[in-house]
BASE-976320 format. One record per residue (C-alpha): residue number from 1; x, y, z. Coordinates in steps of 0.2 Angstrom, whole numbers. Each point is the difference from the previous one (the first is absolute). Layout:
<pts>
{NUM; {X; Y; Z}}
...
</pts>
This chain:
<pts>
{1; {37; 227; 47}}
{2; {-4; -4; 18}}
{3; {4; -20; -3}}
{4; {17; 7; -4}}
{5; {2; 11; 13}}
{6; {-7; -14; 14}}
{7; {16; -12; -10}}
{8; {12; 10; 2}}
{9; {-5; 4; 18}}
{10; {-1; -16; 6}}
{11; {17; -3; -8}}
{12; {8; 12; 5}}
{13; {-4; -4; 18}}
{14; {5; -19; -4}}
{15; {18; 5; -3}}
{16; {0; 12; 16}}
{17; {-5; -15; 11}}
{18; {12; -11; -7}}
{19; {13; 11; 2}}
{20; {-1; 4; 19}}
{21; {0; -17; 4}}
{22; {-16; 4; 13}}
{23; {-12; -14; -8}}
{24; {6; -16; -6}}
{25; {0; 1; -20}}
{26; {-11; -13; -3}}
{27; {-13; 7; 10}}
{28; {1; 19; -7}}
{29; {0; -8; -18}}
{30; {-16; -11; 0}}
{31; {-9; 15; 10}}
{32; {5; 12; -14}}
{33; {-5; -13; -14}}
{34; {-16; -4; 9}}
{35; {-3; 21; 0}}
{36; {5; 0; -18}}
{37; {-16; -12; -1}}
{38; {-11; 9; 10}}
{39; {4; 17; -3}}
{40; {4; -1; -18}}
{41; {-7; -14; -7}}
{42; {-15; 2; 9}}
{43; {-5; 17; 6}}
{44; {10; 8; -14}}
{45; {-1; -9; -17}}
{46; {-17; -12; 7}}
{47; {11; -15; -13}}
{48; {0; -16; 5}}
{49; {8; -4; -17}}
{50; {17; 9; 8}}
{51; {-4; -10; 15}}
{52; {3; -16; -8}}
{53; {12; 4; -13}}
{54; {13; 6; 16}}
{55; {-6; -16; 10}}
{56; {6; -9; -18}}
{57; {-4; -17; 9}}
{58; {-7; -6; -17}}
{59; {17; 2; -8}}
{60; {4; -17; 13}}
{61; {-14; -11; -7}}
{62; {8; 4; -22}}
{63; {10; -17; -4}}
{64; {15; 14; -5}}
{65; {2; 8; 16}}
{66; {8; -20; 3}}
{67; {7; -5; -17}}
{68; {2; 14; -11}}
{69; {-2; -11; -17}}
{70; {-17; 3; 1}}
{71; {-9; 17; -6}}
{72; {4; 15; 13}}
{73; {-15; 9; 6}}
{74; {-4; 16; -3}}
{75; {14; 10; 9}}
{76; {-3; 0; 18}}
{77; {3; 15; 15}}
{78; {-2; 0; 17}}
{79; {5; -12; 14}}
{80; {17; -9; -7}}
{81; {-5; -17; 4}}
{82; {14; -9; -10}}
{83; {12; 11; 10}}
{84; {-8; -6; 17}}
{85; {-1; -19; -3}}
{86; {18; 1; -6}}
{87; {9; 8; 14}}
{88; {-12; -10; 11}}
{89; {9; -17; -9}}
{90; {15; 11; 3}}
{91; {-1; 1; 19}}
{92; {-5; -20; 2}}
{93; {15; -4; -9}}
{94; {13; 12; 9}}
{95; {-7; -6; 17}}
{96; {3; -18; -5}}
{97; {17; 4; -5}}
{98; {4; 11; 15}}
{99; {-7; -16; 12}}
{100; {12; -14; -7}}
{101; {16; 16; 2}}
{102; {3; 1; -18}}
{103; {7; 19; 1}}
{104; {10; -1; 15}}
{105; {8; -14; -7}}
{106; {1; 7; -17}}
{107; {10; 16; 10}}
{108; {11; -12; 9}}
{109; {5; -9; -14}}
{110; {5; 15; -6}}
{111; {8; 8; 12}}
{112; {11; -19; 2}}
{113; {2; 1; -23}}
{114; {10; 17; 6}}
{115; {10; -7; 13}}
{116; {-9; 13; 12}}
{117; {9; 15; -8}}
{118; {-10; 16; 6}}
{119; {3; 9; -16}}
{120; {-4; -14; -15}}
{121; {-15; -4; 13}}
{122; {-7; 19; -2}}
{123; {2; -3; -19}}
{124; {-7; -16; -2}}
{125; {-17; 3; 12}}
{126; {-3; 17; -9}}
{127; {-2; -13; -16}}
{128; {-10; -13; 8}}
{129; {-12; 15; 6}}
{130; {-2; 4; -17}}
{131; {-3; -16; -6}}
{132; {-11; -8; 14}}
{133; {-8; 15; -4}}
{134; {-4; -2; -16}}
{135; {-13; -14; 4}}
{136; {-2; 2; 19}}
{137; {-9; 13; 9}}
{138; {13; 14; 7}}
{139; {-5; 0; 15}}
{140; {3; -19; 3}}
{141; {16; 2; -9}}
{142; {6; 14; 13}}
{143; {-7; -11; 15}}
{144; {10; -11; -1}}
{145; {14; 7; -7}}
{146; {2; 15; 13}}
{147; {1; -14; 13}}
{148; {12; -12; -7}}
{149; {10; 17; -2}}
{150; {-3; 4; 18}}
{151; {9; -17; 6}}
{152; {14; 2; -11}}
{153; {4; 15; 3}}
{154; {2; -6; 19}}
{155; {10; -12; -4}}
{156; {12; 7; -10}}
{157; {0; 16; 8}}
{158; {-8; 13; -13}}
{159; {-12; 16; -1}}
{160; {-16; -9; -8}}
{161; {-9; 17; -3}}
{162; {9; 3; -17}}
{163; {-1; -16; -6}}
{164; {-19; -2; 5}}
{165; {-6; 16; -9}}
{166; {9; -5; -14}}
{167; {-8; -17; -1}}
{168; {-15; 10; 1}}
{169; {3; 11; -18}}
{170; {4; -17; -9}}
{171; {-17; -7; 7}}
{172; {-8; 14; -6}}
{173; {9; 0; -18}}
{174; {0; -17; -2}}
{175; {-21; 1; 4}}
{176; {1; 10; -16}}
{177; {7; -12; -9}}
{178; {-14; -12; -3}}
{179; {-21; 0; 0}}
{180; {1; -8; 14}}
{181; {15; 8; 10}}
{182; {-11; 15; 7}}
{183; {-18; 2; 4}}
{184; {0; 16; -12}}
{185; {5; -9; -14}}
{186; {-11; -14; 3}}
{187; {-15; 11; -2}}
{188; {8; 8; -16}}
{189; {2; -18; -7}}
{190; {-18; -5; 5}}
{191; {-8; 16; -6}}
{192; {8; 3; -16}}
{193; {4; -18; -7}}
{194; {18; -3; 2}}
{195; {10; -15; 1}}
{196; {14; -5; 13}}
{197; {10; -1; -16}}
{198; {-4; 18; -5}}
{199; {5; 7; 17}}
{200; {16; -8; 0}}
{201; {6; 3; -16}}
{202; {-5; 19; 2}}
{203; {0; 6; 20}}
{204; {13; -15; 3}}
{205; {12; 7; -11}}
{206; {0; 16; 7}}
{207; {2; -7; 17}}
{208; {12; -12; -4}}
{209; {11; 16; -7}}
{210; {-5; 9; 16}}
{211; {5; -13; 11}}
{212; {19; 1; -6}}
{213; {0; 20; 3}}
{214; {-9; -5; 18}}
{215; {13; -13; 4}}
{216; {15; 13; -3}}
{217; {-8; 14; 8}}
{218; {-3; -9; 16}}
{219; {16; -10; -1}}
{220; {10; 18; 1}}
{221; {-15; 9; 12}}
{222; {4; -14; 13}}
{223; {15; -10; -2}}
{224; {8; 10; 15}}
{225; {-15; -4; 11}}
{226; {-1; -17; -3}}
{227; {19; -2; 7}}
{228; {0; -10; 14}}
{229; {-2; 7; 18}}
{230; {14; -12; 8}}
{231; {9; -8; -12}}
{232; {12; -12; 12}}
{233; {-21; -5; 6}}
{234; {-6; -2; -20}}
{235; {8; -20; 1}}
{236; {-15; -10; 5}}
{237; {7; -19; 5}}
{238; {-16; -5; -6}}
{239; {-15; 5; -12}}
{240; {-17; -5; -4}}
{241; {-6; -16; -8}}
{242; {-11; 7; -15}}
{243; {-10; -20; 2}}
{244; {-3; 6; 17}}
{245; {-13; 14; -5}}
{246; {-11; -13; -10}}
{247; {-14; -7; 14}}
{248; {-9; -11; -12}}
{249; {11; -9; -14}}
{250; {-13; -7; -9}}
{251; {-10; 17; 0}}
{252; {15; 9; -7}}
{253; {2; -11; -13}}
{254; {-19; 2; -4}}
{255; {0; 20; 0}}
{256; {17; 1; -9}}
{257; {-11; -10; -15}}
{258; {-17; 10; 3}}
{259; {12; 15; -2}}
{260; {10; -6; -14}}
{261; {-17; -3; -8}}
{262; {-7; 16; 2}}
{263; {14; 9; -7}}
{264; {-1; -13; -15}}
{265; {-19; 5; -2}}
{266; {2; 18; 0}}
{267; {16; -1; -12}}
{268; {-12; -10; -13}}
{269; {-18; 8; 7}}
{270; {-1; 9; -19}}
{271; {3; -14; -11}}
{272; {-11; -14; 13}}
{273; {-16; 13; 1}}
{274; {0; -1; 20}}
{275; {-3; 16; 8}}
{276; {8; 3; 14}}
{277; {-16; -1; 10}}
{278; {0; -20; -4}}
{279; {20; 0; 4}}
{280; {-4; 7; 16}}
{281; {-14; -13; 7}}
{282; {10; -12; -8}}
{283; {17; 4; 11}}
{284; {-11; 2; 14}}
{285; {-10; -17; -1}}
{286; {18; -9; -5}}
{287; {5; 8; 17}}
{288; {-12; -3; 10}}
{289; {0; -20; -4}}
{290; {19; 1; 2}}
{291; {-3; 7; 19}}
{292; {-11; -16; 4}}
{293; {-6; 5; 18}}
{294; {7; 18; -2}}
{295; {-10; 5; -13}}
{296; {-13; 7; 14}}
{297; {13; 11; 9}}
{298; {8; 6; -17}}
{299; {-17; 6; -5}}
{300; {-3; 10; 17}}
{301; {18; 8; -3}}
{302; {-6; 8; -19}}
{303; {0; 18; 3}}
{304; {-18; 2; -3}}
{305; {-1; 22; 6}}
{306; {11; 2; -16}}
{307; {-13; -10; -10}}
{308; {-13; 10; 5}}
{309; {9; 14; -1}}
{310; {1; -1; -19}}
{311; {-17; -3; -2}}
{312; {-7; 15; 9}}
{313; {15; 11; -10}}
{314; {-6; -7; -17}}
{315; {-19; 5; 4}}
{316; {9; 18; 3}}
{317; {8; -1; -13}}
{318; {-15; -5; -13}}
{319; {-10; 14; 8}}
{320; {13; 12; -6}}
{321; {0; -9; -17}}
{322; {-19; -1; -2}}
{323; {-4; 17; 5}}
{324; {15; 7; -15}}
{325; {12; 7; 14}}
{326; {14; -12; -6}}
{327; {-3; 10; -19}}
{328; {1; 16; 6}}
{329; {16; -3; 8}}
{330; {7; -10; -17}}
{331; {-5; 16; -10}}
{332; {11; 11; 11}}
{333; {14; -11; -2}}
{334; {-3; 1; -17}}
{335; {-2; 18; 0}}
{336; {19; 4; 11}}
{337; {8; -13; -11}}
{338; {-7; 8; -18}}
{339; {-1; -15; -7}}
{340; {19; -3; 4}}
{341; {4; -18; 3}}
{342; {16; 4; 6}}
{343; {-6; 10; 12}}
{344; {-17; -11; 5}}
{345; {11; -14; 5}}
{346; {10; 8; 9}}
{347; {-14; 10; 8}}
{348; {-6; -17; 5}}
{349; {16; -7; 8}}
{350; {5; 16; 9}}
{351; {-18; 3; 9}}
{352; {-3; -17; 3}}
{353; {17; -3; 9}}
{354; {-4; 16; 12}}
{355; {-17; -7; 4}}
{356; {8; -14; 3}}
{357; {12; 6; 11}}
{358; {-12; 6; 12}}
{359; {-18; -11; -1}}
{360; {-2; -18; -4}}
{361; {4; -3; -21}}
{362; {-15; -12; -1}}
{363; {-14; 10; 3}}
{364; {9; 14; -11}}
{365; {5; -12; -15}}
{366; {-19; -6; 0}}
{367; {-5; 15; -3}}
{368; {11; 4; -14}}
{369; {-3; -15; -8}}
{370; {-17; 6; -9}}
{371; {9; 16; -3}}
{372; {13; -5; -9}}
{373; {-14; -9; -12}}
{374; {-8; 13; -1}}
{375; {16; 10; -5}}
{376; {4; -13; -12}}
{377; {-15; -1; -8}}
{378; {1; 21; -1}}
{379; {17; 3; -7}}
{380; {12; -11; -12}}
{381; {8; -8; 15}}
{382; {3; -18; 1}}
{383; {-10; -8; 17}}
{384; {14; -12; 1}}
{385; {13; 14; 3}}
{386; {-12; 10; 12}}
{387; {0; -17; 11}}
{388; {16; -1; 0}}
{389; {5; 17; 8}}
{390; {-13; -1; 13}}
{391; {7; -19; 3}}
{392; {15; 9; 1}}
{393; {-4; 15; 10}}
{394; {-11; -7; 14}}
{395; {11; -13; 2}}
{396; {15; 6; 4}}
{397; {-7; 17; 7}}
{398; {-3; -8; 15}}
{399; {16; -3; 5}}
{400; {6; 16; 3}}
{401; {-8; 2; 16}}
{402; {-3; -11; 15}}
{403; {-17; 0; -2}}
{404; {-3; 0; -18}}
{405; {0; -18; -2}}
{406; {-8; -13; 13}}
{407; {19; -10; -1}}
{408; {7; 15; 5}}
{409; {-13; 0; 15}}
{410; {5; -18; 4}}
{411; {19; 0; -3}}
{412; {4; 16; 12}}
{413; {-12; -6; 12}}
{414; {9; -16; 1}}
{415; {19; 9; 1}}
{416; {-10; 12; 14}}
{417; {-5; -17; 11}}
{418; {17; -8; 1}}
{419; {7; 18; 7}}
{420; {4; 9; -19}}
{421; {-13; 13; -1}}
{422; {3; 9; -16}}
{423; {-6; 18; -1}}
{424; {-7; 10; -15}}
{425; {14; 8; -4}}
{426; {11; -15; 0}}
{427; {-11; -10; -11}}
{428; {-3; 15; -13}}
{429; {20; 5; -1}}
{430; {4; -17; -10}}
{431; {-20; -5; -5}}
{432; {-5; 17; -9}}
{433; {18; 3; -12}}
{434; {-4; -20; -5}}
{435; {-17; 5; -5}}
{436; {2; 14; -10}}
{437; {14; -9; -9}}
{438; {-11; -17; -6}}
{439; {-13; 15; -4}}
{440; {13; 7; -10}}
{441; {4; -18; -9}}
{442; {-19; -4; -4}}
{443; {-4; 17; -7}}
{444; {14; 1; -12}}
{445; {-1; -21; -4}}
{446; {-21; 4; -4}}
{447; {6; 14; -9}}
{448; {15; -8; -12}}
{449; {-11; -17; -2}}
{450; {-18; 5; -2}}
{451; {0; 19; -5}}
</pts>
């Protein structure tokens, strides 16, 4: 009893310091994890079997962490460590694509395919956010994007806010498309077996239905704002040369084949047998020889605090799991639903979009994650469909508020540096209706398909 107490405790306090922003998140989550060992681990339940078993490190060294034709070991909790040598491969690769100007000249060429019309630009970079998204992190996504958005609007004498927060929804969607699109559903893949095929046949279509709706919503929301501001002043004599954003031809060329690869080896992950661990080190190694002498400086540019911070949020997280918390809470669920599976979905889209809304969805699908096996294993419902809502749910949950998301963070922080701050109430007006109407689409596709 006190082991659960000190848990939840120390959890409780994790998610309070994360959300005021005091303490870097890294930092507050490996303290946390390391009072989970102390504390709980130690003082509490005196197991250094729960130790290890959160530290999972063994899991690394079993030939089917790499290559999953060979036996799996017994199933494994704790530190993720597929999930962090992944998006680790991830962030190598993006860099070396973001060095050579691969997205701003993708965004040019775009922009030039359209004849820089403001209107078929806002459609066609809502859809290239989804489906950069879809196998590159969000928040690189919205970097880049947000910026290109920036200079055109100068140029051709638009509002970027509207079209900037929509990018940001289709990031967010799109992320929910794939395993690899959004760090919640690459811990969902990692922790409960599935493949990049099974993600996309199931989450994918949902979004791919949602993103229509999206498109259509956001064309009526904004299609007034996005008028020009001077239309004699909207006939540029000249525009951008999409070749002059690549710096290194050679490069590009090598990080468009690195990338096409990827996407090749997570398409056919299931029937080759390599995990997505191994397709990570082997994107990043490809990278990293394709950089030649900046190799060193791509390295120094991985985003190492957001590595760490998983690590410290999965040893929170397996405290909660060792010391039964995690069952508790899948036996209340349970309880409310009555063995509905109806209404256990959608209790698991609904609550994880509002938690999503307001604190970060990784930490929160994490934690759902053993939950929702345990609910599985507890009820008749199917784990596959449990993943799926919660896929769904902190995925797009975070887009309803500016903070909900770290693309959201990055894409209005960009629009409030070039002089377009964009308040709370302007970002919720359009973001929040958006949400609740892909809610509404996943809910009632999960029900009609699965239930």
């Amino acid at each position: 009893m006190m082991a659960q107490i000190a848990a939840g405790v120390i959890f409780v306090l994790m998610f309070l310091l994360i959300i005021s922003e005091k303490i870097e998140r890294h930092i507050v989550t490996l303290i946390s994890g390391c009072a989970m060992f102390l504390i709980v681990f130690g003082l509490c339940m005196h197991s250094t079997a729960a130790m290890m078993k959160t530290l999972n490190l063994e899991n690394i060294l079993h030939l089917s962490f790499w290559y999953e034709r060979y036996p799996v070991s017994e199933e494994s909790s704790g530190i993720n460590w597929a999930t962090i040598i992944f998006i680790a491969g991830m962030m190598i690769m993006v860099e070396g694509m973001a060095r050579v100007g691969f997205f701003r000249w993708l965004c040019m060429t775009i922009a030039k395919f359209v004849r820089y019309q403001v209107i078929p630009i806002f459609i066609t970079f809502m859809i290239m956010s989804a489906v950069l998204a879809m196998f590159i992190d969000s928040i690189t996504v919205i970097l880049f994007l947000a910026a290109v958005t920036v200079e055109l609007a100068q140029l051709l004498r638009f509002n970027p806010v509207p079209m900037i927060l929509a990018e940001i929804f289709c990031a967010n969607l799109g992320g929910s498309a794939t395993m690899c699109g959004d760090p919640p559903n690459i811990i969902i893949g990692t922790s409960l077996g599935y493949s990049f095929a099974d993600f996309i046949t199931n989450t994918g279509a949902i979004a791919a239905i949602s993103l229509v709706a999206v498109v259509i919503y956001f064309y009526f929301a904004y299609r007034k704002e996005l008028q020009p501001t001077d239309r004699a002043a909207n006939i540029p004599t000249t525009y951008p040369n999409p070749a002059d954003a690549i710096t290194d031809r050679r490069g590009f060329v090598f990080s468009c084949l690195v990338f096409g690869g990827t996407v090749v080896l997570l398409i056919t992950h299931a029937q080759t047998g390599m995990t997505v661990a191994l397709i990570g080190v082997i994107s990043a190694a490809a990278t990293l020889l394709a950089a030649g002498r900046h190799a060193v400086l791509l390295l120094k540019k991985v985003d190492y605090k957001t590595l760490l911070f998983f690590i410290g949020l999965f040893m929170v997280v397996g405290g909660l799991e060792q010391t039964g918390i995690l069952e508790i809470i899948a036996f209340y669920i349970g309880e409310i639903s009555g063995g509905n599976l109806m209404l256990m979905t959608a209790i698991i889209i609904w609550v994880s979009a509002v938690a999503s809304a307001f604190v970060d969805n990784i930490p929160f699908a994490a934690t759902m994650i053993p939950v929702i096996k345990t609910l599985a294993l507890a009820t008749d419902a199917e784990l596959s469909v449990l993943a799926w809502a919660l896929s769904m749910g902190t995925d797009v949950g975070g887009s309803a508020t500016p903070i909900g998301a770290s693309a959201n963070v990055v894409g209005t922080s960009v629009a409030a540096r070039e002089g377009h701050p964009v308040s709370w109430g302007q970002y919720c007006r359009r973001s929040v209706p958006a949400t609740i109407l892909v809610l509404v689409i996943s809910t009632v596709f999960i029900w009609v398909r699965y239930l």
